[in-house]
MMTF fields as JSON, N, C-alpha, C and O atoms, coordinates in Angstrom:
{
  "mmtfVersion": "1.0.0",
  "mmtfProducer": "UNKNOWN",
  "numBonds": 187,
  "numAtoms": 188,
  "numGroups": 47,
  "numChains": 1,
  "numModels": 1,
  "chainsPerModel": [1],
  "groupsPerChain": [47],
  "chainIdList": ["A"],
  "bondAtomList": [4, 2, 8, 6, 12, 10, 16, 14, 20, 18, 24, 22, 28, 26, 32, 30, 36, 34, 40, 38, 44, 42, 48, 46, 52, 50, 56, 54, 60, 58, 64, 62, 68, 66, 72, 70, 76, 74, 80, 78, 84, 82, 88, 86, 92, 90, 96, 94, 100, 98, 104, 102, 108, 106, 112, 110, 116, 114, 120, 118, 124, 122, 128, 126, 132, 130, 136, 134, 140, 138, 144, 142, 148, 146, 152, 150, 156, 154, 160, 158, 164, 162, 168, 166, 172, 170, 176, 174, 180, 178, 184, 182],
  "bondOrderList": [1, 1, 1, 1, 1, 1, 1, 1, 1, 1, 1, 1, 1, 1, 1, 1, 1, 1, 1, 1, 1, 1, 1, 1, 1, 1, 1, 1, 1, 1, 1, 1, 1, 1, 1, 1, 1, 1, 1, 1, 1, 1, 1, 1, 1, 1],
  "groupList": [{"groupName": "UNK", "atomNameList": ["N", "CA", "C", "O"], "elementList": ["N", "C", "C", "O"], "formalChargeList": [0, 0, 0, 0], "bondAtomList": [1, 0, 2, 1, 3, 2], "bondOrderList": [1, 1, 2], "singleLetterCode": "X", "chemCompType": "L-PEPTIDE LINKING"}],
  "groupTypeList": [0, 0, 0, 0, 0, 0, 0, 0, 0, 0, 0, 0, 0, 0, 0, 0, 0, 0, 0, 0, 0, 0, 0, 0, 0, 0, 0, 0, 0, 0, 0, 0, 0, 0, 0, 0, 0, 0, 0, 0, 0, 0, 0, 0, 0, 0, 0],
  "groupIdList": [1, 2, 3, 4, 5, 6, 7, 8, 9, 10, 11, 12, 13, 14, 15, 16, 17, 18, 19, 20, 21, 22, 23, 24, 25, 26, 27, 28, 29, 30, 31, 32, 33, 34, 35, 36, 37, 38, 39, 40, 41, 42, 43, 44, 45, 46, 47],
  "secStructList": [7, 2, 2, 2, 2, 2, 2, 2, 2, 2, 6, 1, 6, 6, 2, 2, 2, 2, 2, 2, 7, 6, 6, 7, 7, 3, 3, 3, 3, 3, 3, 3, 3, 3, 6, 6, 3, 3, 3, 3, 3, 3, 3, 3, 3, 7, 7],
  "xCoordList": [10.295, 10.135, 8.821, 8.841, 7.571, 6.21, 6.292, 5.606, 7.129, 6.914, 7.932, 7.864, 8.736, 9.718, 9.062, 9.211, 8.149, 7.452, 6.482, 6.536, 5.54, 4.673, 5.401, 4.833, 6.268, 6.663, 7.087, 6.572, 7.666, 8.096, 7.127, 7.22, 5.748, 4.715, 4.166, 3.665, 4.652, 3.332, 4.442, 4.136, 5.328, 6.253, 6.205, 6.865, 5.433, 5.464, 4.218, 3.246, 4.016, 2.654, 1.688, 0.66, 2.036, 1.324, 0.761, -0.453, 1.235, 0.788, 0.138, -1.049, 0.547, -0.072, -1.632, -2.597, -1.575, -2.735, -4.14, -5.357, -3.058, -4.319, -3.859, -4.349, -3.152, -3.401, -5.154, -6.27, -4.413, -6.187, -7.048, -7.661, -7.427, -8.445, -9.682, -9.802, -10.681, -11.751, -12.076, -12.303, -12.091, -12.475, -12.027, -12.671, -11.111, -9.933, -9.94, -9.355, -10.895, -11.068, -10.178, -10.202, -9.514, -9.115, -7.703, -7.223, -6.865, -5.456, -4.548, -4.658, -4.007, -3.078, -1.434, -0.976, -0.604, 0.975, 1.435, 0.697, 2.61, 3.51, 4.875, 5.289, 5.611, 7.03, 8.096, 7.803, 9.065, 9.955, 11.383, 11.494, 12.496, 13.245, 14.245, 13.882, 15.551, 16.962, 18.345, 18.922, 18.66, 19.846, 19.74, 18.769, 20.167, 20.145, 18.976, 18.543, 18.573, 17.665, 16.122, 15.843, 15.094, 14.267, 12.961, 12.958, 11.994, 10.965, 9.992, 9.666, 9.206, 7.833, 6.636, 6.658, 5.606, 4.345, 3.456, 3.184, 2.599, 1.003, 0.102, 0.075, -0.722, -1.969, -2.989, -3.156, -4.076, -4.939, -6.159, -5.725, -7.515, -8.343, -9.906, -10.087, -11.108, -12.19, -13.554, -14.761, -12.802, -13.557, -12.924, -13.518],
  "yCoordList": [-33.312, -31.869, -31.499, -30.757, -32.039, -31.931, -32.034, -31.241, -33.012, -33.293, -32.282, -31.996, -31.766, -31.13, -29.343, -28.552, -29.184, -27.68, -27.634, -26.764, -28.782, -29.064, -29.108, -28.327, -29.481, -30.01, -28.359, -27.824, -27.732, -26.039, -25.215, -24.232, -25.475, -25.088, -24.775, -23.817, -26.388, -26.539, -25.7, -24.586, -26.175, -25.354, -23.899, -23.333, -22.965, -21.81, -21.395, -21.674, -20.444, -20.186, -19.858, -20.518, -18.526, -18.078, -18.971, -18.786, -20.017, -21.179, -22.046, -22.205, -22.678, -23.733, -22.756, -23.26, -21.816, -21.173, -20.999, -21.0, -20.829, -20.918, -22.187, -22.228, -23.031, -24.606, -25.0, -25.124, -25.1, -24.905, -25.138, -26.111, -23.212, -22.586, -23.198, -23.211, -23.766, -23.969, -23.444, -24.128, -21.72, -20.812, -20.84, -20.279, -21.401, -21.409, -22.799, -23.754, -22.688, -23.646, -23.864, -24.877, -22.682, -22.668, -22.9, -22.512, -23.36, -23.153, -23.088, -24.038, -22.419, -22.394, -22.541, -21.569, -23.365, -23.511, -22.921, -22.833, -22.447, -21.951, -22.13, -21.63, -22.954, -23.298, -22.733, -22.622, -22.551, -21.733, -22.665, -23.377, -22.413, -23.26, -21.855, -21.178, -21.751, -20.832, -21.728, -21.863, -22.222, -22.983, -23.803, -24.514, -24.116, -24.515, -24.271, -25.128, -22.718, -22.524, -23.034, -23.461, -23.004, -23.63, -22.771, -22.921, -21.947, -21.297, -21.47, -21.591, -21.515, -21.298, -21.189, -21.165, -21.129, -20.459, -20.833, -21.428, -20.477, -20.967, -19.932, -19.034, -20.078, -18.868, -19.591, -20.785, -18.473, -19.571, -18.431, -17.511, -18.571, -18.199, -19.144, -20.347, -17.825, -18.683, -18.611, -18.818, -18.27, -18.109, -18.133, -18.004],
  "zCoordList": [-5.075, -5.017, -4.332, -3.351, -4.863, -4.015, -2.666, -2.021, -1.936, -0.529, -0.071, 1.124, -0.687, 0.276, 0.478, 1.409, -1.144, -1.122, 0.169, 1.038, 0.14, 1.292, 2.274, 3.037, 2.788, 4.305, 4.402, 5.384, 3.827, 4.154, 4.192, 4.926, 3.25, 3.397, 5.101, 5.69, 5.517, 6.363, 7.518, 7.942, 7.809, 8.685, 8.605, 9.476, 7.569, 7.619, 8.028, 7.326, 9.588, 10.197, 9.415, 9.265, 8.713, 7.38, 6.57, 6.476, 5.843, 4.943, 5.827, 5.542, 6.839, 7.487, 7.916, 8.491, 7.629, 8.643, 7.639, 7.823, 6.288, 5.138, 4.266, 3.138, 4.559, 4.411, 5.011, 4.507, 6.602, 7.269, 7.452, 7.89, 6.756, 6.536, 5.705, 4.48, 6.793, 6.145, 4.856, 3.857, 4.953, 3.842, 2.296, 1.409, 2.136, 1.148, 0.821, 1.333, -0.343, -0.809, -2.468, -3.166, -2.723, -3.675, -3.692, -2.627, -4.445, -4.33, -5.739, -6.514, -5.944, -7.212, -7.027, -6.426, -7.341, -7.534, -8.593, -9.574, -8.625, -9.701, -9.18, -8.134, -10.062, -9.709, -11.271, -12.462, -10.681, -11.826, -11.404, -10.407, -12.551, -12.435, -13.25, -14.211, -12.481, -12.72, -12.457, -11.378, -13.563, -13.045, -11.964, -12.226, -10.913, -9.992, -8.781, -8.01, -8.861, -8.343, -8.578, -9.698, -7.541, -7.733, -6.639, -5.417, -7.347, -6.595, -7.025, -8.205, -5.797, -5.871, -4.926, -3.696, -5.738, -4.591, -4.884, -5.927, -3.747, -3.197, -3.181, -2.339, -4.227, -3.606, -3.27, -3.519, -2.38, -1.67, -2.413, -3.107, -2.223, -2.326, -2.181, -2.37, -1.683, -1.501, -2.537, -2.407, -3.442, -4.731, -5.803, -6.873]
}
């Protein structure tokens, strides 16, 4: 599951751009789970 969130990560301009980002040193995940479904997200921050 980790490598497949990352590999879509990085393929998305937006994410790869604050992947990166020197500035953004911070990062937080949150993954949720619906039946079958499966989401989640990346926040970035530099503090």
């Amino acid at each position: 599951l980790a490598n497949s969130l990352v590999k879509k990560w990085i393929e998305s301009p937006m994410h790869r751009k604050n992947i990166k980002a020197p500035e953004m040193t911070k990062s937080g995940v949150g993954i949720a789970r619906q039946g079958n479904r499966i989401i989640a997200a990346q926040v970035f921050g530099s503090r």
